[in-house]
C-alpha positions as CSV (number, residue, x, y, z in Angstrom):
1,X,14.1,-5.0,-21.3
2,X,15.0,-8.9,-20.3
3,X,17.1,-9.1,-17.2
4,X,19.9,-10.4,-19.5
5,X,19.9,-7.0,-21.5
6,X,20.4,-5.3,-18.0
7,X,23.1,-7.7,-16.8
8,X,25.1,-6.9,-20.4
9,X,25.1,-3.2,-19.5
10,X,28.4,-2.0,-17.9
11,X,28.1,0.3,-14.7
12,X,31.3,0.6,-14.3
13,X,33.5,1.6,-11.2
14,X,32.7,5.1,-10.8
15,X,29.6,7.3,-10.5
16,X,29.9,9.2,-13.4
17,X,29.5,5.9,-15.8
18,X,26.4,4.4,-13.3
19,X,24.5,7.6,-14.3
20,X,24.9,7.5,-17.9
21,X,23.9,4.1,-17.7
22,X,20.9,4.4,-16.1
23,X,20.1,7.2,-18.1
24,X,20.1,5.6,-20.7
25,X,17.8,2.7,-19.1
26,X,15.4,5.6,-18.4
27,X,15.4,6.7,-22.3
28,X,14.9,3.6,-22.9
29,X,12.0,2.7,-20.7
30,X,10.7,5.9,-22.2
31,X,11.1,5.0,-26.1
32,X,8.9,1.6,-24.8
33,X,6.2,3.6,-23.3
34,X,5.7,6.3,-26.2
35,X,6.3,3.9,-29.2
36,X,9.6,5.3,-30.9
37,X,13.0,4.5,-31.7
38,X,15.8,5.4,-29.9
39,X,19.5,7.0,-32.2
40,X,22.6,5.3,-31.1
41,X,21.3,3.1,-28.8
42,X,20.4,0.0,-30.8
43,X,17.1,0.2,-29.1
44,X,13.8,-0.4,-31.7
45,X,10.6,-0.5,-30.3
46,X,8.8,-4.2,-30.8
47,X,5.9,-4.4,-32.9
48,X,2.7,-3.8,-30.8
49,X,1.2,-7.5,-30.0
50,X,-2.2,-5.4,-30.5
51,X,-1.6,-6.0,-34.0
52,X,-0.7,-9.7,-33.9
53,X,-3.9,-9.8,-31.6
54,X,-6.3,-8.3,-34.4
55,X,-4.9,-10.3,-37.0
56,X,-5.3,-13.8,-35.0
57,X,-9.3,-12.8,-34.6
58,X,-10.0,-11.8,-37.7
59,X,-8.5,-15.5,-38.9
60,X,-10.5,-17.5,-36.1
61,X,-13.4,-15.6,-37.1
62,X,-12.8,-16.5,-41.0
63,X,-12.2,-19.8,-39.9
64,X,-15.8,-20.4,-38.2
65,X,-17.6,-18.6,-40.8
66,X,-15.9,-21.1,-43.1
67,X,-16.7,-23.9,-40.5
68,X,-20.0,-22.9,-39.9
69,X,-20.7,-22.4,-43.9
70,X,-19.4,-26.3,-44.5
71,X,-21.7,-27.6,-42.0
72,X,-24.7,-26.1,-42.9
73,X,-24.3,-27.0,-46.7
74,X,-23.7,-30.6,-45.2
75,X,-27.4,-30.5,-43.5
76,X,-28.9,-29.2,-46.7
């Protein structure tokens, strides 16, 4: 959560309201760790940059197989 999502959240005036609120940061930290989505909260858990991270290195490794292929017909 950016600091600009926290500074949006309301903690009101009394105690009552500061505990919700922080219980719901807590849920919230929680639905990040363990992957899932949160009801009524608005909160959906980000795609995993693990993914985005495999993807890129399968590409870069395409991409010198295909460099690597091009030169060597280029010696021949």
């Amino acid at each position: 959560m950016s600091e600009q999502e926290v500074e949006k959240l309301n903690f009101g005036t009394d105690f009552s309201t500061s505990i919700q609120q922080l219980r719901k940061l807590v849920a919230m930290k929680t639905a990040s760790d363990f992957g899932f989505e949160l009801a009524d909260v608005g909160y959906i858990q980000r795609t995993p940059i693990r993914n985005d991270v495999e993807e890129l290195r399968t590409r870069i490794t395409a991409t010198e197989d295909a460099v690597l292929l091009l030169m060597m017909e280029g010696m021949m």
